[in-house]
C-alpha positions, 0 to 999 in steps of 0.5 A, a space after each residue: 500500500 502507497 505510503 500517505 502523502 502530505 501536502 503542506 499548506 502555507 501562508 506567508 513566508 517573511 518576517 513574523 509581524 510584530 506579537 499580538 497581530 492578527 494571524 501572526 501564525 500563518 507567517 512562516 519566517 524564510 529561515 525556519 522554511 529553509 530549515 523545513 526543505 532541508 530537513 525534508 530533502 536530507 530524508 529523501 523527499 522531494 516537495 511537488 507542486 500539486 500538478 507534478 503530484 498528481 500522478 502520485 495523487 491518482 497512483 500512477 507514480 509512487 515515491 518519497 513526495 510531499 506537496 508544497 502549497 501556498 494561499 492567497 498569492 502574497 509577494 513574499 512567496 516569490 521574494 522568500 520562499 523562491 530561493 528556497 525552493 530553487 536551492 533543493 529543486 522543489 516546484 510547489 503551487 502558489 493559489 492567487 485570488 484572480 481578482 485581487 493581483 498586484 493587490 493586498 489581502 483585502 478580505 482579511 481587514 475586518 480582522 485586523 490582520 495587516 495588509 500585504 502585497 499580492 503578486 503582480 501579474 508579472 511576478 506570477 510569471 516570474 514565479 511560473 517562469 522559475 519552475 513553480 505554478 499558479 492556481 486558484 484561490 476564487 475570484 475573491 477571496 469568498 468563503 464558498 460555503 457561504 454561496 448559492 451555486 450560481 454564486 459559486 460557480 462564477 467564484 470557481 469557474 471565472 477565475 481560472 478564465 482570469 487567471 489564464 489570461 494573466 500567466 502563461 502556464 503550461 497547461 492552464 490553471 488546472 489546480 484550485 483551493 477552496 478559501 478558508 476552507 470552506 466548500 459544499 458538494 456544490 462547492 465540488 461539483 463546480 470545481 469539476 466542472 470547471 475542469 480543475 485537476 485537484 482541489 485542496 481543503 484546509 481538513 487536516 491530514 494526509 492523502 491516503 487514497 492514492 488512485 481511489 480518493 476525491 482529488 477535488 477535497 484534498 486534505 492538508 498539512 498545516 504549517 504554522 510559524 510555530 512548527 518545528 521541524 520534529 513537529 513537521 516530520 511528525 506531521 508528514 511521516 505519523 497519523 499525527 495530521 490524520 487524527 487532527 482531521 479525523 475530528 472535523 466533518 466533511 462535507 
């Protein structure tokens, strides 16, 4: 049986905002991110965006791979997190929300959470360019279980439209990622529709499912500023993740 397979889910890489910010833990410093690669490619892993992990994902290749993914499409994943992923040869997707490029996170000033600067749609082509690849994040940024499927669709499938028109990828944008988390069978269903490969969630865990689970509800391994590399390892080579997930319903 195919060994699970973790697919890490990221925020931000940079400097960590001053203590006491808002989601101060989904930024993840560049040199606690280094240490994590490393320790991942010195025990034979090879980190994947969700494009090259597919044929892991569907069984039709096996391997020592993990996924390395990141939300929202912020600048600092190109300034911070590029280096890294060049040094050790690792690829990984970077989810953009189409309609908020060269932009900051908007949807988070309710929150209080400061606003940083998204990807231009030129340095999404560096980023692609530089062996990574873009996927979808929505139009903006809306939790989709929130939507009627009119409402949803127009989110999912008029994104990657928008997408396509900004960066030239191989391909197309074929890999999306459900904002906040948040999805519904409708949720799935236009996924799918709109031709999308995979699709990641933020339920906790590994992929077990290899050839026989829903690529369009993917779990994922969180990888918050506080994540050690012990805590990692634990993460992607134990059921620690799993029994994380195990307690959160899916649709």
């Amino acid at each position: 049986m195919p060994a699970p397979i973790p697919i890490l889910m990221y925020h931000q890489v940079d400097a960590p905002p001053p203590k006491g910010t808002p989601m101060r833990g989904l930024v993840v410093s560049p040199a606690a991110f280094a240490r994590q690669m490393a320790m991942l490619r010195a025990l034979g892993f090879t980190g994947l965006s969700m494009q090259n992990l597919r044929p892991y994902l569907t069984g039709q290749k096996t391997g020592r791979v993990f996924g390395i993914t990141f939300d929202d499409g912020y600048e600092n994943n190109l300034r911070c997190a590029l280096p890294v992923l060049q040094r050790f040869g690792f690829s990984s997707t970077c989810y953009a929300v189409a309609d908020r490029v060269g932009q900051c996170n908007d949807w988070d000033l309710g929150r209080g959470v400061p606003q940083v600067p998204l990807m231009t749609a030129a340095q999404m082509q560096a980023w692609v360019d530089a062996g990574q690849e873009i996927g979808s994040h929505t139009l903006t940024h809306q939790d989709l279980s929130t939507l009627d499927l009119a409402e949803q669709r127009h989110e999912i499938a008029d994104a990657r439209v928008a997408l396509e028109a900004l960066v030239r990828q191989p391909g197309g944008v074929r890999n999306f990622c459900y904002p906040y988390g948040g999805f519904d069978q409708g949720a799935i269903r236009c996924a799918r529709e709109a031709g999308y490969d995979t699709a990641t969630t933020t339920v906790r865990g590994r992929v077990h499912s290899q050839g026989g689970g829903d690529l369009l509800a993917l779990p994922r391994v969180l990888v918050s500023r506080t994540t050690t590399c012990l805590h990692l390892l634990l993460k992607c080579v134990t059921r620690y993740e799993d029994s994380r997930g195990a307690r959160v319903s899916r649709p």
